[in-house]
N, C-alpha and C positions, 0 to 999 in steps of 0.2 A: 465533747461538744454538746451532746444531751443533757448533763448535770449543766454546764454553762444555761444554756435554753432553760433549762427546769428553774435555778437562780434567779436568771432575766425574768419570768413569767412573775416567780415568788416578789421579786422586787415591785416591779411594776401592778401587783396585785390584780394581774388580771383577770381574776372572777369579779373584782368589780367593775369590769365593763357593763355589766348589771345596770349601771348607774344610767347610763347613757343609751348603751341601745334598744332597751323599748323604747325610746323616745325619738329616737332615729326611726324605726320600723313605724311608730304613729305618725313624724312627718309624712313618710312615703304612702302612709295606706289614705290616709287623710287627704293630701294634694292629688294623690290617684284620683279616688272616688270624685272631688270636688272638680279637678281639672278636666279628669277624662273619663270620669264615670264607670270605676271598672276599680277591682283592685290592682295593685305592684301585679306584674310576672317573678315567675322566682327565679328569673335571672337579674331582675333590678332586687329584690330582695338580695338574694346572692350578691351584686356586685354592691348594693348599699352595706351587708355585713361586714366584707371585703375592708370597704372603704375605714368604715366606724375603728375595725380592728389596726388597719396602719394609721390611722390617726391616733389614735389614743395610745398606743405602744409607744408612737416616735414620742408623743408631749411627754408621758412617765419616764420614758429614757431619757428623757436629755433633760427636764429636772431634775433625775440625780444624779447627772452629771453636773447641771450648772450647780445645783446645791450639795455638792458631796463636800464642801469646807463647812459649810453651814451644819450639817447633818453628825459632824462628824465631832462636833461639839455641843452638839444639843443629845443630852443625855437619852431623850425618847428614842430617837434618831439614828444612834451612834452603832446600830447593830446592825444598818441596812448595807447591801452586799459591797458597795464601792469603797464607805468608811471602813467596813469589816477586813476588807481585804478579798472578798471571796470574786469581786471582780475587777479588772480592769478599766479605766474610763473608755482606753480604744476600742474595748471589746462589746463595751455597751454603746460607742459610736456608732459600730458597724451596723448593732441591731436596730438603732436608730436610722441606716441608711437603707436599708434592707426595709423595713416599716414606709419612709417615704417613698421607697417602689411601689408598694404593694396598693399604697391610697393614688399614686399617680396610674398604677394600671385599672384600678376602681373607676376609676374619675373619668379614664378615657371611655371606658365602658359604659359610661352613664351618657345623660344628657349634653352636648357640646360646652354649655353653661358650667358645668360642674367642671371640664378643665380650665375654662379662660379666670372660674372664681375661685379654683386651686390656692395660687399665691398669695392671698387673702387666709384662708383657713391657717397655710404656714406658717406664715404672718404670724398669726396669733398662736399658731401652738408654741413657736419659739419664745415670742416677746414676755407670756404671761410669769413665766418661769423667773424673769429678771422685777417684776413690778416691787417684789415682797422688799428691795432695795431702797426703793426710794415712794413709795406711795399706801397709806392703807385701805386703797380701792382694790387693791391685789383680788382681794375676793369676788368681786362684782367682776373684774377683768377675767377673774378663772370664768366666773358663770358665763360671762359673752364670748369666751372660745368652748367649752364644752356644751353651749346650745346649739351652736353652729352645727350639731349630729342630727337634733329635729329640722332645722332649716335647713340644712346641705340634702335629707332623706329628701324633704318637699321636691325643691328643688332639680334634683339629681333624676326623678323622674316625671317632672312636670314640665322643667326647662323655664318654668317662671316662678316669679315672685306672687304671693296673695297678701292681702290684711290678716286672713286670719295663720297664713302662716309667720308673718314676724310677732302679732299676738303670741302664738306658740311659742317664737325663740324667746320673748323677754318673757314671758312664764317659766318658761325653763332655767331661764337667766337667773333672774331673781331668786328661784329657787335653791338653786346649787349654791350661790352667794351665800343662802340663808344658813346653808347646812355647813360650808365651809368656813364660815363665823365662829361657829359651835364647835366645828371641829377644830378651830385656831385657839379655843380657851383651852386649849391641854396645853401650850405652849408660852401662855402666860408672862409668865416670870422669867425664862429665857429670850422671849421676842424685844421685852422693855431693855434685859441686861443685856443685849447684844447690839441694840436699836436696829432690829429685823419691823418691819413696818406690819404694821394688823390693825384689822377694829378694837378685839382685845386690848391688845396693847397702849393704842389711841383712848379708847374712851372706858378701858376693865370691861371686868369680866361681866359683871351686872349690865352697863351701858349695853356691849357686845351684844348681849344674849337680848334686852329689847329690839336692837335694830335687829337684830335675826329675825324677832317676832314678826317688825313693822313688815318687813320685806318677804315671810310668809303670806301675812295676811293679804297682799297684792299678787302671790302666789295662787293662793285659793280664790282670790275672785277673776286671775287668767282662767284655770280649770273652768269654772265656771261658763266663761264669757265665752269659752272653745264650743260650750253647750249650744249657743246663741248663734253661731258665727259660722260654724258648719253644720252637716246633712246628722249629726247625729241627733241621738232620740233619749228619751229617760232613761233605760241601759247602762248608755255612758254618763249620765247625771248622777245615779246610783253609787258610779266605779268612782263617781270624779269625789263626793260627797265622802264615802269612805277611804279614798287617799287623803281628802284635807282632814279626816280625822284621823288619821297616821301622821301626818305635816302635824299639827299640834299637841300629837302624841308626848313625839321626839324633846318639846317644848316643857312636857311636865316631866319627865326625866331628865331633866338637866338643871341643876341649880347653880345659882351663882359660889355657893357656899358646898357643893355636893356635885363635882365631875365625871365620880367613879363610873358614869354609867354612861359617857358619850361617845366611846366606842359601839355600844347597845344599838344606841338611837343614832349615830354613824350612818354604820354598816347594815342595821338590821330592820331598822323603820323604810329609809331611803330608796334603798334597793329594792322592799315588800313594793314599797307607792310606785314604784314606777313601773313594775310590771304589775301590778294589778289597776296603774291608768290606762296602761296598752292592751289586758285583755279585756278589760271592758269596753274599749274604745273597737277592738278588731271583732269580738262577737256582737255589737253592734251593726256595724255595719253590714258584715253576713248576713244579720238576721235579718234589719228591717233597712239595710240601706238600699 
């Protein structure tokens, strides 16, 4: 059962939750501060990780479960655990049903709001998996269900909505869009021959990679406009400044003609910007909120 678990984890690559939960944890310190003038407790911290974690497990598992035919022909692909054989679809259900406990015992635990807006999040962690079928907004659809981590954090211990927290989610939206573009030109030439739907594929690889641009650049001036909109101070303008120069880092390492490096700018830019938007964003606020 451990090797299984240890698999499941390697599959669903969950060190990059990376991606998502500082941005979860700046919902929650952010909607605090603004709502209730305080930071999280670290039991809404705690039941906010909680939540992030069964979220993100169930969407990766049951993507490769919906995509394990998909996967299993695309050469990049063809070595992840379900194709390979090393696991089962049922077994990766379970951990998929196991994962929506864990975000429904979160949820209860949070704000009332956080479980009536439950079947919504669901919603979208299921549906996005199916988009890549028939539409090449798939990317834009991934970013409107994995922003939902900063706007579910707000939320979850606010119990409301703000301006500047949907600001937040379509900042985050756009962003992950942006990277998930970038990350669709490795699949190029399999997406066109199999007619799997992408920007890529839609408009090549060159097209792809400006609209990645255009939909950063609305990235960088959300960060921004976070500056404006809540209690933070230069600090966080500092953090926000140096992630959009990691955001157009990622941009000069990737060519239309030269992909070898968008694992790099993947994995390695993305993950830096989003925990170094949340620590300047949390030592902010200590210091001078």
């Amino acid at each position: 059962m451990i090797r299984k678990l240890r698999i499941i984890l390697e599959m669903i690559k969950f060190e990059h939750t990376v991606f998502a939960l500082p941005f979860a944890f700046l919902g929650a310190i952010l909607g605090s501060v603004a709502m209730n003038g305080h930071l999280p407790s670290w039991s809404e911290i705690g039941w906010v990780t909680l939540a992030m974690f069964g979220a993100r497990s169930a969407a990766m598992s049951l993507n490769r479960v919906i995509d394990a035919a998909i996967d299993k022909k695309n050469p990049r692909t063809s070595n992840r655990a379900i194709p390979a054989g090393l696991l089962k679809s049922v077994e990766v259900v379970a951990f998929v049903i196991v994962s929506f406990a864990l975000l429904f015992i979160a949820a209860y635990n949070l704000e009332p709001i956080a479980m009536k807006l439950m079947p919504i999040a669901v919603f979208f962690l299921v549906i996005y998996s199916y988009t890549k079928r028939f539409t090449w907004l798939c990317h834009i659809v991934l970013g409107l269900t994995i922003a939902l981590s900063p706007l579910g954090g707000w939320v979850a211990v606010t119990g409301e909505f703000s301006a500047s927290a949907w600001l937040l989610y379509g900042t985050v939206a756009l962003w992950i869009a942006g990277f998930d573009i970038i990350y669709a030109t490795q699949d190029f030439e399999y997406d066109r021959g199999e007619g799997i739907h992408s920007i890529p594929a839609r408009f090549g690889i060159a097209g792809a990679l400006w609209i990645a641009r255009g939909l950063h650049v609305v990235t960088a001036i959300g960060f921004i406009l976070l500056f404006v909109s809540t209690q933070l101070s230069w600090l966080y303008l500092f953090g926000a400044l140096l992630s959009v120069t990691l955001l157009f880092y990622q941009h000069y390492m990737v060519r239309p003609h030269d992909l070898s490096r968008v694992q790099t700018a993947f994995f390695g830019m993305n993950g830096t910007l989003s925990v170094v938007l949340f620590a300047f964003a949390f030592i902010d606020l200590v210091v001078f909120g």
